[in-house]
Structure formats: structure tokens, C-alpha cells
C-alpha positions as CSV (number, residue, x, y, z in Angstrom):
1,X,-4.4,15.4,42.7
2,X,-5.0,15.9,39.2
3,X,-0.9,16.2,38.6
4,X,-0.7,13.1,40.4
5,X,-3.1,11.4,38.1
6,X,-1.5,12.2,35.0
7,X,2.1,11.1,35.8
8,X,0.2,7.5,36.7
9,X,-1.5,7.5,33.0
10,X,1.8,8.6,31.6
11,X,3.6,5.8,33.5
12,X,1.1,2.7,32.2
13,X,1.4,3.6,28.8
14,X,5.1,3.4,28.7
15,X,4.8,0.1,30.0
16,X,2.3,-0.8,27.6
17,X,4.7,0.9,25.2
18,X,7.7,-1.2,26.0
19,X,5.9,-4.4,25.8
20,X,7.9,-6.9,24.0
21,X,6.4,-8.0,20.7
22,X,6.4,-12.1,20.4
23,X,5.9,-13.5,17.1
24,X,5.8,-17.0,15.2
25,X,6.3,-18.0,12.3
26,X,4.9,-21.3,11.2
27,X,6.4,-23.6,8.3
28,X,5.6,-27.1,7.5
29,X,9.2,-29.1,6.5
30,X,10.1,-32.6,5.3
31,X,11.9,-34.5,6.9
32,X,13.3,-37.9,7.1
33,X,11.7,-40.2,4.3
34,X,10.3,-43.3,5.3
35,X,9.7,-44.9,2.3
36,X,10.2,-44.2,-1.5
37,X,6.9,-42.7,-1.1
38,X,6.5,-41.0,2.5
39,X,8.3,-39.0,4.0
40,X,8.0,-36.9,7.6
41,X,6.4,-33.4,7.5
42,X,7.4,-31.2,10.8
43,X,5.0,-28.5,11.5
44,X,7.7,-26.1,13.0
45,X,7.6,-22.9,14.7
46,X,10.7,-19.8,14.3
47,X,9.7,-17.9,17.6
48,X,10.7,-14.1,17.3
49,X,10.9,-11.8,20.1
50,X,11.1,-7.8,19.0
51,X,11.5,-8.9,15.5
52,X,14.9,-11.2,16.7
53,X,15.1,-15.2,15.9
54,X,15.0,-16.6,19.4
55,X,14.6,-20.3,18.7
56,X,12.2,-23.0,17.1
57,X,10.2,-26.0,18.2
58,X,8.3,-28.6,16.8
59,X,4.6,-28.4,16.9
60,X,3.2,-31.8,15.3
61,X,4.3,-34.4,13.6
62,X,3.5,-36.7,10.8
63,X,3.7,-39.0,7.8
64,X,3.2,-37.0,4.6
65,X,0.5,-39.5,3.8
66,X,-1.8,-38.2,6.9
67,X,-1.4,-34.7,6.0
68,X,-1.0,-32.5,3.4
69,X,0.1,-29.4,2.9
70,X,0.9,-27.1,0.4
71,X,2.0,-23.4,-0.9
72,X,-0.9,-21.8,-1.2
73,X,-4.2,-24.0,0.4
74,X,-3.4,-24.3,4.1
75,X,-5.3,-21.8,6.0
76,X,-4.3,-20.1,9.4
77,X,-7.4,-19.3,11.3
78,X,-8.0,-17.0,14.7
79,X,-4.3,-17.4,15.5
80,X,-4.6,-20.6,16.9
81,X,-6.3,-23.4,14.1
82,X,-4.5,-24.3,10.9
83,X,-6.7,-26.0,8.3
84,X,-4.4,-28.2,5.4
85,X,-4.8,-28.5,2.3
86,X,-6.5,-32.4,2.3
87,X,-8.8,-30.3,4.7
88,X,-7.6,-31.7,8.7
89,X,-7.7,-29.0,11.0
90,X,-4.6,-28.9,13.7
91,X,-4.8,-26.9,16.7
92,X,-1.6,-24.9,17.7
93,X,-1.7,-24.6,21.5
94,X,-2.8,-28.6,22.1
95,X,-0.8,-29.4,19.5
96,X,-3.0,-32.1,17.9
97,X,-5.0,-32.8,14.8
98,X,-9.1,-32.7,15.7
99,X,-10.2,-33.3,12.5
100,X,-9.0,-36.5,10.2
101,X,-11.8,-36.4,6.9
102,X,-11.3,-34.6,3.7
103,X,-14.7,-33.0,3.6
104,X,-14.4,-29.7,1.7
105,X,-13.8,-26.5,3.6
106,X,-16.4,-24.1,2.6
107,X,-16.1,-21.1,4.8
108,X,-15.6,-19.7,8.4
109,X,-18.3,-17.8,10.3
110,X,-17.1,-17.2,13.9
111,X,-16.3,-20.0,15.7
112,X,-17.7,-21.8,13.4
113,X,-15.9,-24.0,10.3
114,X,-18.0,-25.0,7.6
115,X,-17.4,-28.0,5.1
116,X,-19.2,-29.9,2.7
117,X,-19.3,-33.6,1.5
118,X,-20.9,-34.8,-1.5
119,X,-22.3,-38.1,0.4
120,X,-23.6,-36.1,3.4
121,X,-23.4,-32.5,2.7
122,X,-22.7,-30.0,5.5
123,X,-20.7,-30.5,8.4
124,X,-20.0,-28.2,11.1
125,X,-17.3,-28.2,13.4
126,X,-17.3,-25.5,16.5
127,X,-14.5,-24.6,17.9
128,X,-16.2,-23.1,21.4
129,X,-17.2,-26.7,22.4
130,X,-14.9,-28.0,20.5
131,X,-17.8,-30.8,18.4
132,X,-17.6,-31.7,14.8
133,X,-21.4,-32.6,13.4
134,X,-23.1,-33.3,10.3
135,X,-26.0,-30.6,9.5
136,X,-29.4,-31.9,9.0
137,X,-31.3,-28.9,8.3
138,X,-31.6,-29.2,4.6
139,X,-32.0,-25.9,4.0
140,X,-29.0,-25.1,5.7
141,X,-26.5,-23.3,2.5
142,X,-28.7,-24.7,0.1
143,X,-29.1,-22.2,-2.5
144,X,-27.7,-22.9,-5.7
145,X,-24.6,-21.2,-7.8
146,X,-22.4,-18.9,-6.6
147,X,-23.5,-17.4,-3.6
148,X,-23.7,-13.7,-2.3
149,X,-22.0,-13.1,0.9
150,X,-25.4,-13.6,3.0
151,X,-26.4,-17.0,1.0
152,X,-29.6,-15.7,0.1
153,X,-29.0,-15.3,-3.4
154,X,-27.1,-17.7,-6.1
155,X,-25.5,-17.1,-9.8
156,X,-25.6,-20.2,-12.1
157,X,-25.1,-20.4,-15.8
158,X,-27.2,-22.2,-18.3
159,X,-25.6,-23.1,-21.1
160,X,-26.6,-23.2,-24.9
161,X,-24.1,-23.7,-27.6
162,X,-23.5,-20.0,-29.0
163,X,-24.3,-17.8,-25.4
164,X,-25.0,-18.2,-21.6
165,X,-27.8,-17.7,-19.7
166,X,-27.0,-15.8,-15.9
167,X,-29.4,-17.9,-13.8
168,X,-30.6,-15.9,-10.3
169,X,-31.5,-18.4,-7.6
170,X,-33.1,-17.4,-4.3
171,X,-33.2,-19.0,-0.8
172,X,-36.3,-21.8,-2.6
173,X,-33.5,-22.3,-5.5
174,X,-36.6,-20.5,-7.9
175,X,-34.5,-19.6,-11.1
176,X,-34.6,-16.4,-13.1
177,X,-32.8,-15.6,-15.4
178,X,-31.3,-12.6,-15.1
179,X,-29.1,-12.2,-17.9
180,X,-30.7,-13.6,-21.2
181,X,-27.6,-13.4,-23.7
182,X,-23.9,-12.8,-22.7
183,X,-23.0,-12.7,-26.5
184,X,-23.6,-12.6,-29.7
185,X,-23.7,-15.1,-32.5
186,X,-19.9,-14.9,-33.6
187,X,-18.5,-18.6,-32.7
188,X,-15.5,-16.6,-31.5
189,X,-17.3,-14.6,-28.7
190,X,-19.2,-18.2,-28.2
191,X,-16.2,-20.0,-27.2
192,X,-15.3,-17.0,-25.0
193,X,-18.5,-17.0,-23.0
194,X,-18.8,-20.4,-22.7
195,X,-16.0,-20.7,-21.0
196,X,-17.2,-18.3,-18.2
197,X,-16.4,-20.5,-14.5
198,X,-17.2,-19.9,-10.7
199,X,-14.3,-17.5,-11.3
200,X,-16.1,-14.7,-13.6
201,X,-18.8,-14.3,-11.5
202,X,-17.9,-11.9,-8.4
203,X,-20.7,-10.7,-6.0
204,X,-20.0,-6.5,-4.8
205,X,-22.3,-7.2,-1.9
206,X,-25.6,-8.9,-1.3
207,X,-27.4,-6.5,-3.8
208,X,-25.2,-6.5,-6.8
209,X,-23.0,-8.9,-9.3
210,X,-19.9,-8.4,-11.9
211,X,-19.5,-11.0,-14.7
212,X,-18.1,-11.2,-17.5
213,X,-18.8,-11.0,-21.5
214,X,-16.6,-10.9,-24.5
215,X,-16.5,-10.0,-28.3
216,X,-14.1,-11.3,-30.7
217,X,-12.3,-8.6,-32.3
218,X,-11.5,-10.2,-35.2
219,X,-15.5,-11.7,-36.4
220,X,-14.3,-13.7,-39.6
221,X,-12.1,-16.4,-37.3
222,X,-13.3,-19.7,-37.3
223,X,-12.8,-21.9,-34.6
224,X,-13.9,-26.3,-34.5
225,X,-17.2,-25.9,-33.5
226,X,-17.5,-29.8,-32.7
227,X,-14.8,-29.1,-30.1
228,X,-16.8,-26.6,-28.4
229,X,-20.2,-29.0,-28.1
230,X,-18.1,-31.8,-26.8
231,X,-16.2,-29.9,-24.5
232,X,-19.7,-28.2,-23.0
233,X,-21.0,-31.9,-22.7
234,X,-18.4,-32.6,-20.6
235,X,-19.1,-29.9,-18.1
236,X,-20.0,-31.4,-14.2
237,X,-20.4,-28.3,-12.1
238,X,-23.5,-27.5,-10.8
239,X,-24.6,-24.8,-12.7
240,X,-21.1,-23.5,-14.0
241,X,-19.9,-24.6,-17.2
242,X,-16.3,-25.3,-17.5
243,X,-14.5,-25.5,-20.9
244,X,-11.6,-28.2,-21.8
245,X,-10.3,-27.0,-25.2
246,X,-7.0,-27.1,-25.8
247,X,-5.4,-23.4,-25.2
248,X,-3.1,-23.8,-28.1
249,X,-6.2,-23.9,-30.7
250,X,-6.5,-20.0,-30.2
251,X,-3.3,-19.0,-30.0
252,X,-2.5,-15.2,-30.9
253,X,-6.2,-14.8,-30.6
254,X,-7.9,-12.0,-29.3
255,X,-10.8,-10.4,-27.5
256,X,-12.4,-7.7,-25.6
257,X,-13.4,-8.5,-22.3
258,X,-16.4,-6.3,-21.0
259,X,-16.4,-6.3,-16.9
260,X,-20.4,-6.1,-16.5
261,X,-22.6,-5.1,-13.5
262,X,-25.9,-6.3,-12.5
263,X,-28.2,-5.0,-9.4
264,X,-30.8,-8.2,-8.2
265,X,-33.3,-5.7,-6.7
266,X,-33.3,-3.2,-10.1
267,X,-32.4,-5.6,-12.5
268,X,-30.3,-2.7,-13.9
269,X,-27.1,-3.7,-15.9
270,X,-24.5,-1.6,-17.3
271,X,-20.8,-1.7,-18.7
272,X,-18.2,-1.1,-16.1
273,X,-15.1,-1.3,-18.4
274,X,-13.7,-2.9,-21.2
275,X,-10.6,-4.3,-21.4
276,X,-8.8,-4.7,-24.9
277,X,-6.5,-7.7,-26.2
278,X,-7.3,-10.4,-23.9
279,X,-5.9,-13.6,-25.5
280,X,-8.3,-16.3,-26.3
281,X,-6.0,-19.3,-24.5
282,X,-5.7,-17.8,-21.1
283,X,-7.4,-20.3,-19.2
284,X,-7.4,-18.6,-15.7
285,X,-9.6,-15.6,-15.8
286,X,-11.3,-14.1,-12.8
287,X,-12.0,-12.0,-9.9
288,X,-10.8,-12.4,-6.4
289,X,-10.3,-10.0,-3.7
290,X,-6.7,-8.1,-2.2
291,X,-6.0,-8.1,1.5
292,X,-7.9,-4.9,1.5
293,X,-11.0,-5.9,-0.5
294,X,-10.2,-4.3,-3.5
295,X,-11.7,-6.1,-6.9
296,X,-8.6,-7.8,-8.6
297,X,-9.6,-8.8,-12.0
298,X,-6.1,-11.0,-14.2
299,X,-5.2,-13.4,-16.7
300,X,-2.3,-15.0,-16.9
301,X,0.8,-12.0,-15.8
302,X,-1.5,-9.2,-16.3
303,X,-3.4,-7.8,-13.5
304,X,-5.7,-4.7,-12.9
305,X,-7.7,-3.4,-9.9
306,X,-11.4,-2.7,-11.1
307,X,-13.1,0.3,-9.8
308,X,-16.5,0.2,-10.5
309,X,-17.3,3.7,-8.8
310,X,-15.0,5.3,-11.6
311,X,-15.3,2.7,-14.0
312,X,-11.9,2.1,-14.6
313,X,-9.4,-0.9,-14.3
314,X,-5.5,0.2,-12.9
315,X,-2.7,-2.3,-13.8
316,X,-1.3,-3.5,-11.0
317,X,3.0,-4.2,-11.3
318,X,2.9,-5.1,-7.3
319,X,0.8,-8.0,-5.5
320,X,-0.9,-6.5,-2.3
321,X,0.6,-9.2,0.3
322,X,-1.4,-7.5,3.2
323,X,0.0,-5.6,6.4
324,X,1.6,-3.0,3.9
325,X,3.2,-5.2,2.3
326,X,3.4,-6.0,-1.9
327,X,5.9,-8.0,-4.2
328,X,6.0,-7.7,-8.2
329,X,3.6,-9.9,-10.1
330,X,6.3,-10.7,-12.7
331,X,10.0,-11.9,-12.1
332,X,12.4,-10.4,-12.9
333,X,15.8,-12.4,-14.5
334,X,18.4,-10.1,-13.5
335,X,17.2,-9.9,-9.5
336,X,14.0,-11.9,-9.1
337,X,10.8,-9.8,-7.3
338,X,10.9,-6.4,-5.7
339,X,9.7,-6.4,-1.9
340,X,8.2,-2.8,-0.1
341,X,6.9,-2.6,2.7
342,X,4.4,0.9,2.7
343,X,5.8,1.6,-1.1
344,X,9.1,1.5,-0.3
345,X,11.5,-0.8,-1.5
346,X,13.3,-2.8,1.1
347,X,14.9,-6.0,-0.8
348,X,14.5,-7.8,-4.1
349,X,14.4,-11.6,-3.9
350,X,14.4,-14.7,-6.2
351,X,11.0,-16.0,-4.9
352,X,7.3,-17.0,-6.0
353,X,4.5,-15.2,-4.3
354,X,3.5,-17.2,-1.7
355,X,4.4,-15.0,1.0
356,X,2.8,-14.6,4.2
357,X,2.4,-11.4,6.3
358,X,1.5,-10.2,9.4
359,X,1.3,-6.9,11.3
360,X,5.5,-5.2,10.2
361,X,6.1,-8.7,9.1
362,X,7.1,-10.5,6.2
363,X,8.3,-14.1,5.1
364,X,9.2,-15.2,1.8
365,X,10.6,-19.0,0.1
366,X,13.8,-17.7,-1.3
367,X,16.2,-19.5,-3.7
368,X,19.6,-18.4,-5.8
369,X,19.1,-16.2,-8.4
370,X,18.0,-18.3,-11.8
371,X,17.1,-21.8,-10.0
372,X,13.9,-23.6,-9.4
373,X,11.1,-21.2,-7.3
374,X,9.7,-25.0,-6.9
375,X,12.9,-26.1,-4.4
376,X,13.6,-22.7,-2.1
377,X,16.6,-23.0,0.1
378,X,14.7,-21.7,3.1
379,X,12.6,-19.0,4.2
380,X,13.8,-15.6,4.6
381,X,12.1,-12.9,7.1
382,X,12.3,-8.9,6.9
383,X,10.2,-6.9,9.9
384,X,10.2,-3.1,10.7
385,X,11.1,-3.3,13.7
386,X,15.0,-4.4,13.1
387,X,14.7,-3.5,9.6
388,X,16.9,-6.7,8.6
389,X,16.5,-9.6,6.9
390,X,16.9,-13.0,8.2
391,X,17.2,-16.4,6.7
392,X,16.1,-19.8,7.9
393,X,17.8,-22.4,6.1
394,X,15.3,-25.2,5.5
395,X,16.5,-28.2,3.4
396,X,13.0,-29.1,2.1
397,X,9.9,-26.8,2.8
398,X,6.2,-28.1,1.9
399,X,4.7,-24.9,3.0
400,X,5.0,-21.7,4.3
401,X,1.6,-21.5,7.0
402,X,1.8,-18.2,7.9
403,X,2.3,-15.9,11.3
404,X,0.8,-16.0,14.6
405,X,0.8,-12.8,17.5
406,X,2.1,-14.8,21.1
């Protein structure tokens, strides 16, 4: 009996086993232009079956005036709900938009999609019912700053001329400040750390911070100090201060940019690591987060992985595009970016690095070697289960959406 048992298992998990795999990719295209001004945008689907082009359809579509979507802002969500970048929401399977405002999309938790308007505050809309509603529990996500991944805790920055305060808010918005002085009294290191953002603040967990601090290296360089006053006047973020001085002003200037960690319930700080030479015009540093939840830390074409167990930052030469996947950060003129999928090479393409990945798959905007990353010719596709490349010819692509499992 027990024989007979065995050979049945056996028998379901090959069928299981020799399941096709169905796959879409989703890509938003212009089309016809309707004015000087409009144009179409198709929301299409390429439908692959075992990692094979089988055909495409149309899932929506509109004027480019109604929605928007972009390279890097629309947001595939549960498989089924895209959210554009002017912030509608368009559901796969019916095929149809159910949400027409541009509130700002705040977060996801479940089934539920948060966004926030600066008349009204937050709105809610659930997908389980489906109802879109305005919150009106003050309360509700109302602490102040940055917040930690459980909104029970904010980072602001106070602002002073020559340093920043770090400002700890709690669930009342009480602030304490938690970090008295990010610099010191050289005007260099003052431009520096007034120009900390939402950006150079990145919570670990609930418990504990990173933010960063820096020190001219060179103390005797003198910057327009009446340039730095009127830009902080001009600062309109809620507790962030945001800097608009020209980046040529500090050109060839440079700085040591200390990665700092803070612990809310200690109120212990200490020096993670230091990072040497960090130019004084790059206007883009900050943290953010890999597929895999690893603390990437990058200005301008250099980026490092911090590891604040070792304390140590790695220099990264490939973007983690998720699934196994990675491109190189920098192009390269004679063949454009290197593609591997688990560390291993498998093309090099003329491309930016909005690519979109799924589970052995990976799409990518493509163009001719040397021409505009802006205008791709099309889309092309590798997966591991045919181990080829494909291209879809698109004449004009407005974004590349992402992949969902069928």
C-alpha cells in the first residue's frame, strides 16, 4: 500500500513540475498624437508562456493628459494594481482606472493604499471592498519628520546657520533633540550639513537611525556665506531643510562624509564609517534600500553598500535589479551596461537602469550603441528558462511597468 502511495506523490509532483510558467510583461506606449500636445498612451501587455513571446493585448487606454507615466514612478502592486506616476491607480484584470485624483501616494500596508493631500490629508483606499475615503482620525500618521517603519517615531532637522539640530518626535509630535550639533564651525562643513534632506536620514529599524555629517578637508576655503542664509530661508519642508546653491560654486571641493548611528532608546551614537573625497556639488546624496534590504549609500556614479555590523562601506560596480539580477552603475562607451543574472554575465546592452525584474526574468529599454538612453527603440527581454534574448520593437515607450505571474 505504502509502494502504491509513493508512485501517486511521485506522479503529482511531476505534474506540478511540468506546469507551464505564464508571464506578462507590462509597458505603457504612445501612440497616435491627438494634438500638438496629447497624444495616446496604450497600457499593453507581451504575454509569455515558458519564457516564449506568445502575443500582446491592450489593457487600457488613454489621452496622455489623464495619465501619466513614467521610467521610474509607476508602481506595480500585488500583481494586479498599477499606481502612475500623477498617482491614479488602474486595475489589471477589470481593466479600468478606480482612482482619478493626484493625492500623494504615501505607502502600502496590505490591502490597503495610503495617500496624502495637503487640503485634506489622508486618504485611504482598500482594495478588499474596493472604497476610497478620506481619514478623519487626526492622529492617524501624524507624527512629524521622517518616520520609522512603525510611525511611532519621526526625524526632523532644525536648522541654524553654521550646524543642524536632529529633532526626535514621538506619536504626541513632543520634540527632542537628539543630536545637538552635526558640525563644527568651519563654513565649509556648514554648507555641507545644511544641506542634509529627507534623503540622509535612513531609519535601520524602529529602534535605531543613520544620518549623515561632514568635515571640510580643506578648513581655510571660504564659501558666500549670504548664499547659504538665503538659500536656508527658502527651505519649505516640514522639518527638512533643503539647500538651492548653485553646485558649480563648489566645484573641485571636497569633504569627508561620516555615516553616523543613533539608538532612540540609548541615546547612544557612534561613527559607522567615513568616507573620504566626497565632492561638495553633488546634489543627490542619500540612503535607500536594494531589492534585498541592503543599506545603499551614493552620490552621483559612486555607490557603496554600508554595513553597519562591520562598519564598513563596499563599492558597488553592479545595481541589484532584484530576482538575481544586477546591471553596471556606469556605462560603458564601447558596449553600454553589463547584465548577470546570479553573477554571471549574460548580455551587455546600451540601456539606462530602469529595468524591471521578476522571478528568472528580466526586461530592459535598449537603444543602438552611442544614441539617446532618453528615446529606446524597444524593450528587450532575457529569462532563464530559454536563456535568449528577445526584443519588442516599440516606436515610443513612456514606461516600462514591470512583470506580473498569470
Amino acid at each position: 500500500m505504502l509502494k502504491y502511495i509513493i508512485i501517486v506523490l511521485v506522479s503529482i509532483g511531476s505534474c506540478f513540475a511540468s506546469l507551464p510558467r505564464h508571464n506578462a510583461l507590462i509597458v505603457a506606449e504612445y501612440g497616435e498624437s491627438q494634438s500638438n500636445y496629447i497624444e495616446d498612451i496604450n497600457l499593453v501587455e507581451y504575454h509569455f508562456t515558458d519564457g516564449n513571446l506568445i502575443y500582446k493585448d491592450t489593457i487600457l487606454n488613454a489621452a496622455s493628459n489623464t495619465l501619466k507615466y513614467s521610467c521610474v514612478d509607476n508602481i506595480l502592486y500585488k500583481n494586479r494594481y498599477i499606481i502612475t506616476a500623477n498617482r491614479y491607480i488602474i486595475d489589471i484584470q477589470t481593466k479600468a482606472i478606480i482612482k482619478e485624483d493626484d493625492t500623494k501616494f504615501v505607502e502600502a500596508m496590505g490591502d490597503s493604499l495610503i495617500f496624502y493631500s495637503n487640503e485634506n490629508g489622508y486618504y485611504i483606499y482598500d482594495l478588499k471592498i474596493p472604497l476610497y475615503y478620506m481619514v478623519e482620525d487626526f492622529l492617524f500618521l501624524n507624527v512629524m519628520g521622517k518616520n520609522s517603519p512603525n510611525h511611532k517615531w519621526g526625524i526632523g532637522l532644525h536648522s541654524s546657520p553654521r550646524c543642524i539640530e536632529i529633532i526626535l518626535y514621538d506619536e504626541t509630535n513632543q520634540p527632542d533633540t537628539i543630536v545637538k550639533d552635526t558640525c563644527n564651525t568651519a563654513y565649509l562643513t556648514s554648507v555641507f550639513n545644511n544641506r542634509l534632506t529627507e534623503g540622509s536620514i535612513y531609519w535601520i529599524d524602529n529602534d535605531n537611525f543613520l544620518y549623515l555629517s561632514y568635515e571640510a578637508q580643506d578648513q581655510n576655503t571660504e564659501i558666500n556665506y549670504d548664499t547659504l542664509k538665503n538659500a536656508l530661508k527658502k527651505s519649505k519642508e516640514s522639518g527638512f531643510v533643503s539647500i538651492d546653491i548653485t553646485p558649480s560654486s563648489f566645484e573641485g571641493i571636497t569633504a569627508t562624509a561620516t555615516i553616523n548611528k543613533v539608538n532612540i532608546k540609548s541615546r547612544e551614537s557612534g561613527i559607522v564609517v567615513k568616507i573620504d573625497s566626497v565632492p561638495l556639488e553633488e546634489a543627490n546624496i542619500s540612503f535607500h534600500s536594494d531589492p534585498d534590504g541592503k543599506i545603499i549609500f551614493g552620490y552621483s556614479n559612486k555607490v557603496f553598500e554600508v554595513d553597519v555590523e562591520n562598519k564598513e562601506v563596499i563599492y558597488k560596480k553592479f545595481k541589484n535589479c532584484g530576482f538575481n539580477f544586477s546591471c553596471e552603475y556606469d556605462i560603458n562607451p564601447e558596449y553600454g551596461r553589463i547584465i548577470t543574472y546570479q553573477n554571471k554575465e549574460i548580455g551587455r546592452v546600451w540601456c539606462d537602469k530602469n529595468i524591471a525584474t521578476t522571478d528568472g526574468f528580466i526586461s530592459v529599454p535598449y537603444n543602438d550603441l552611442g544614441s539617446n538612453l532618453g528615446e529606446p527603440k524597444g524593450v528587450i527581454v532575457w529569462n532563464n528558462i530559454t536563456k535568449q534574448w528577445i526584443k519588442l520593437e516599440i516606436a515610443c515607450i513612456s514606461g516600462i511597468i514591470g512583470w506580473v505571474e498569470e
